[in-house]
N, C-alpha and C positions, 0 to 999 in steps of 0.2 A: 637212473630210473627213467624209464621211459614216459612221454607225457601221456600214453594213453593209460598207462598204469597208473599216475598219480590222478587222473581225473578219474579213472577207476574207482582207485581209495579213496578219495575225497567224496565222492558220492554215496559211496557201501558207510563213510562215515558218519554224513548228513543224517542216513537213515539210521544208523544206528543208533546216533543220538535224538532223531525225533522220536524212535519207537522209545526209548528208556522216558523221555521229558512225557510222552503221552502216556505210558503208563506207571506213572505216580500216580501213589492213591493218595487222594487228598478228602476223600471223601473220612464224614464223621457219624457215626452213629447216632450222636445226640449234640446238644447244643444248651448251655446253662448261658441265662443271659442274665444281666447286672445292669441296672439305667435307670433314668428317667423317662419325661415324655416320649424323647425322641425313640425308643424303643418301647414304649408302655402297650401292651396289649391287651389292656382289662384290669391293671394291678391294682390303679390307685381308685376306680369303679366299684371295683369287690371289694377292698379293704375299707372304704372310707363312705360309702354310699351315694359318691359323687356324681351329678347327673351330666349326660353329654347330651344335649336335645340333636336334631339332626338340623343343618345339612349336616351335619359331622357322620361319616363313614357309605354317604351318600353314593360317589364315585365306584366303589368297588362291592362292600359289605350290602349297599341300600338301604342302610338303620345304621344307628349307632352302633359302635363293635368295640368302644373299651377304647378307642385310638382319638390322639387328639390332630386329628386329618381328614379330609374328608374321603381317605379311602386307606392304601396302605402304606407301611411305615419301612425304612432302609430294612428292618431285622426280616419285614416278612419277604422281601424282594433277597436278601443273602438268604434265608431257610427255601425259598423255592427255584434259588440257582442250584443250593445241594440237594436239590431233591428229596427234601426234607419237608413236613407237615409247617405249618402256621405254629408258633410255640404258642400255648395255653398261659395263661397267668396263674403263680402259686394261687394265689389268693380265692383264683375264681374257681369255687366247688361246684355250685351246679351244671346238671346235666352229663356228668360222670364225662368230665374231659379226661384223655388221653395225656399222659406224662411220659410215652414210652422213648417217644425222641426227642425230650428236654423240656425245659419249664423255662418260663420265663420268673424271674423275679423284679421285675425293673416295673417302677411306678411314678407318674409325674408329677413333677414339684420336687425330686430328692435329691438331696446333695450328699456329698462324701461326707461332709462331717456336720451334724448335726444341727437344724438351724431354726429359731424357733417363728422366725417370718415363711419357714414353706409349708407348705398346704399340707407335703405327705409326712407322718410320721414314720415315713420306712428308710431310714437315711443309710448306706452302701454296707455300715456294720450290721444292722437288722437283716438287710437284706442277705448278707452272707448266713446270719443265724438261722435264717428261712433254708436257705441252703441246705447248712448242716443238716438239721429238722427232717427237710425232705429226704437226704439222703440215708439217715436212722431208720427215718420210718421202712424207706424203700427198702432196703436190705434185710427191717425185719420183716415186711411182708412178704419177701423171695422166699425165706429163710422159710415159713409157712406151707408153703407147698404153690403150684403155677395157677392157680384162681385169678390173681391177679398181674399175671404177668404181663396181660397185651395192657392194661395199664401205667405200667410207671418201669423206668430204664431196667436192665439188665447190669447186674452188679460193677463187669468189668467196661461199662459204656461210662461210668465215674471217674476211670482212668484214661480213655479213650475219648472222652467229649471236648467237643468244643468250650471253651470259655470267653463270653464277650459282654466286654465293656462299654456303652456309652453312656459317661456320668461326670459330672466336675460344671457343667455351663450355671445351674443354680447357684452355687456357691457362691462364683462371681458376681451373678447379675444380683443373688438377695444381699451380696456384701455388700456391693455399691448404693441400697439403700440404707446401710445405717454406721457405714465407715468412708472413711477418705481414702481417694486413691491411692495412697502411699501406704494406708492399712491394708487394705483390700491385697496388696503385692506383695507386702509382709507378712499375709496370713497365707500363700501359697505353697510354701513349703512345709507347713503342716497338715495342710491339706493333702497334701503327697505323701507324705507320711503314715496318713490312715488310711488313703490308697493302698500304698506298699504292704500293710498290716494285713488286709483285705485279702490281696494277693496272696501272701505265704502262709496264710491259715487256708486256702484252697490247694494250695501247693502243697502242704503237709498232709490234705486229704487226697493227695495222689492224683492232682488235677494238673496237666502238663502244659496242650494249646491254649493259650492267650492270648487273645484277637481285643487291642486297646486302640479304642475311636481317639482320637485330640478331641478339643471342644473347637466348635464351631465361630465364627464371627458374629458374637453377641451384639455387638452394635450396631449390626443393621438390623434388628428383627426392630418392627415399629412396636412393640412396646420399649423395647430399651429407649427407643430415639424420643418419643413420646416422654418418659421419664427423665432423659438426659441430656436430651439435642436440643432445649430450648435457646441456650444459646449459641447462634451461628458459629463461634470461632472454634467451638468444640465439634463441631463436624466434618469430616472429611470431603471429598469429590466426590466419594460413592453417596455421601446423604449418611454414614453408619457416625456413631458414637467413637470418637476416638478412644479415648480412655477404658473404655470397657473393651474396644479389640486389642489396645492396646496388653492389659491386663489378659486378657486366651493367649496372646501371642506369648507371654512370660509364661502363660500356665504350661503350655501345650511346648515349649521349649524344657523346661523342667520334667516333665511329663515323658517326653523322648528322651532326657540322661535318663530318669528313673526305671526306665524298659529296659533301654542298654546294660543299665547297671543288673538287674535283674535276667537277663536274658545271658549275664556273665554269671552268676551268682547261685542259680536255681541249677542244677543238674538235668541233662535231660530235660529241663522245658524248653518250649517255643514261644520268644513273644514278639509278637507281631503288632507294631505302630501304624496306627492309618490316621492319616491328615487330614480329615475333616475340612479341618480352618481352609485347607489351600483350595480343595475341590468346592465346596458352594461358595467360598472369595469367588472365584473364577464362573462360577455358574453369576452371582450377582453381576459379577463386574462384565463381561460379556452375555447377558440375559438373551438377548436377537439372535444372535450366534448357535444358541440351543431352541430356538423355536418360541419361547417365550417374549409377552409383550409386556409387564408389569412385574418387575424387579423386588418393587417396595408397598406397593398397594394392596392391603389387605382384600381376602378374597371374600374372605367370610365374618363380615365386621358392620362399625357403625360409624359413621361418622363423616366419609366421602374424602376425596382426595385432598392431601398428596398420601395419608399414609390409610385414611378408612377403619383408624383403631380407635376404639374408646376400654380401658382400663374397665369400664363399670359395667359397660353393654357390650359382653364376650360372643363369641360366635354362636346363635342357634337364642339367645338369651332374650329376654323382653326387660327395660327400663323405662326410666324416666330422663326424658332429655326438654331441657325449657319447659317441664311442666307436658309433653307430652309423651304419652305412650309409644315408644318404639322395638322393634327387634333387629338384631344383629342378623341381616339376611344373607345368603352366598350368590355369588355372582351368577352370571350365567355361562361361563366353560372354565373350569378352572385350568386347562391346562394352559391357559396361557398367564397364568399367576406363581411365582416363587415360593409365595407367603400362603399360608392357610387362613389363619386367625391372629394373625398381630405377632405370633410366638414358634406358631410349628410351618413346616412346608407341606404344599399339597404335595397330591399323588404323584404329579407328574414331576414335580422337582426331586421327591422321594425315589422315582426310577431315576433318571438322570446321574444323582447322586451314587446313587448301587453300580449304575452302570461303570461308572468312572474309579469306582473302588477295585473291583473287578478287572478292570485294567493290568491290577497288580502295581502299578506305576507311582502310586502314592504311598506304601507303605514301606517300611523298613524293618524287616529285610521286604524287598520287592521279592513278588512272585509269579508273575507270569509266566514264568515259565512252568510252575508246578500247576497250575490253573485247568481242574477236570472242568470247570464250569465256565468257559469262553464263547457263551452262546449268548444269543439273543434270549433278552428277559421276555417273560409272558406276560399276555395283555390282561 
């Protein structure tokens, strides 16, 4: 074969295969989401009557908007890469929201299995029951006639929807206030358990793509360090909590057999593992690198450096400190802060984060190559 023939084929082949890799649809009609804060969009606000005073949703919303950030959150940065709406929270009724391309059901403080030190009583088994709920209802509204159609999914968008996870970070961190390390590590596989339970009652409702977060590096958020890092020889070089990253690190290992095994197991489903842990590790531990100058100092808090948390006096909140009147106030540019309020990340560590998920390069199976959304995020 001649070499102008193989350089020929080699090229008619490149194309060939970039037209097939560009046109994968990856796009999803709708989007069921499962979590806590880190994805919460009003859940644990409506359900519980909890109040978020502002700066909180400052940066993007300019009021409070249900998010514990002062703008948006990783779920709203993936729904506006697929070109998909803001998800709605189950909970939140008024004002006749829109459920046509998915609901959120995730709320903050909730853990996988049930715990009576967190705030939300909607722990990942309710939240699936909220689920179900929804999807009865929806089907018998279809079933009624199209009145309500441009509100809530289309029957086959139940089989066709996205499903995503980010949930498991409470468990750890409300464990490690009332057990010992070696408890805390010993209760992880049951906690995966009612994970997995979770999963195959959605999967028996005909639900296929599963998009599952890890949990992140609990021991740098300055409440963990604050609760935990008193003493020096339990802190690492980044300033994080050993013991509790230690404990994500077991979670989030178990976490990835449980996908694989599940992703062997389920017919026909998709599940897809994204690393959390490694992506904001690498955002904290290289912070300058991505444009940020405060790693670990709370944006929206009380107290002043190194970490600017106070447990009593939360972001937006008014206490008593020495006998004086004080409020948890927000800095003045968050973008250049990791941290939000002691627990969640601002806006800008929230794009960052999206951005590097999207990469496809963190998850397993990797996807960048099936990737409709490799575009720059909106401001």
């Amino acid at each position: 074969m001649s070499l102008k023939l193989i350089l020929l084929t080699t090229i008619l082949l490149f194309f060939t295969l970039f037209y097939l890799s560009e046109s994968v649809d990856f796009k999803y009609p709708a989007v069921f989401n499962f979590g806590d804060s880190n994805s919460d969009t009003g859940g644990l606000v409506a359900g519980t009557g909890a109040i978020l005073n502002p700066p909180n949703g400052e940066k993007y919303f300019h009021k409070p908007s249900g998010r514990f950030c002062d703008g948006r959150l990783i779920v709203d940065f993936l729904m506006d890469a697929m070109d998909l709406p803001f998800l709605n929270a189950y909970l939140d009724s008024i004002g006749a929201p829109s459920f046509r391309k998915g609901c959120n059901f995730a709320a903050a403080g909730s853990t996988i299995v049930l715990n009576p030190l967190s705030v939300s009583p909607f722990p990942l088994g309710i939240q699936i029951a909220q689920f179900l709920r929804f999807k009865e209802r929806s089907l018998d509204l279809l079933a009624k006639g199209k009145k309500l159609s441009k509100y809530i999914p289309r029957k086959e968008y139940f089989r066709q929807g996205f499903y995503m996870f980010d949930i498991g970070q409470n468990d750890l961190a409300l464990g490690f206030r009332s057990k010992s390390e070696d408890q805390v590590l010993a209760s992880i596989p049951s906690i995966l358990l009612e994970f997995e339970t979770g999963i195959k009652k959605l999967y028996d409702q005909g639900a296929r793509r599963f998009w599952i977060h890890n949990t992140g590096p609990v021991g740098c958020l300055p409440q963990s360090i604050t609760f935990f890092g008193k003493d020096p020889s339990k802190i690492d070089g980044l300033g994080c909590v050993i013991s509790l990253n230690n404990a994500a690190k077991l979670f989030n290992l178990q976490l990835h057999a449980l996908c694989s095994k599940l992703q062997g197991q389920l017919s026909g489903a998709n599940v897809t593992y994204t690393d959390m842990f490694r992506i904001k590790l690498n955002l904290i531990s290289n912070y300058s690198r991505y444009g940020f100058k405060q790693p670990r100092l709370t944006c929206c808090g009380y107290g002043g450096p190194p970490l600017n948390f106070n447990n009593e006096i939360r972001c937006g909140r008014t206490g008593s400190s020495n006998g004086t009147s004080v409020t948890a106030k927000g800095c003045d540019d968050s973008t250049e802060y990791i941290i939000w309020d002691g627990i969640h990340y601002t806006e800008a560590a929230n794009r960052h984060i999206s951005s590097q998920i999207l990469t496809g390069k963190y998850s397993d199976p990797p996807f960048a190559d099936k990737m409709p959304f490799l575009k720059q995020l909106r401001s």
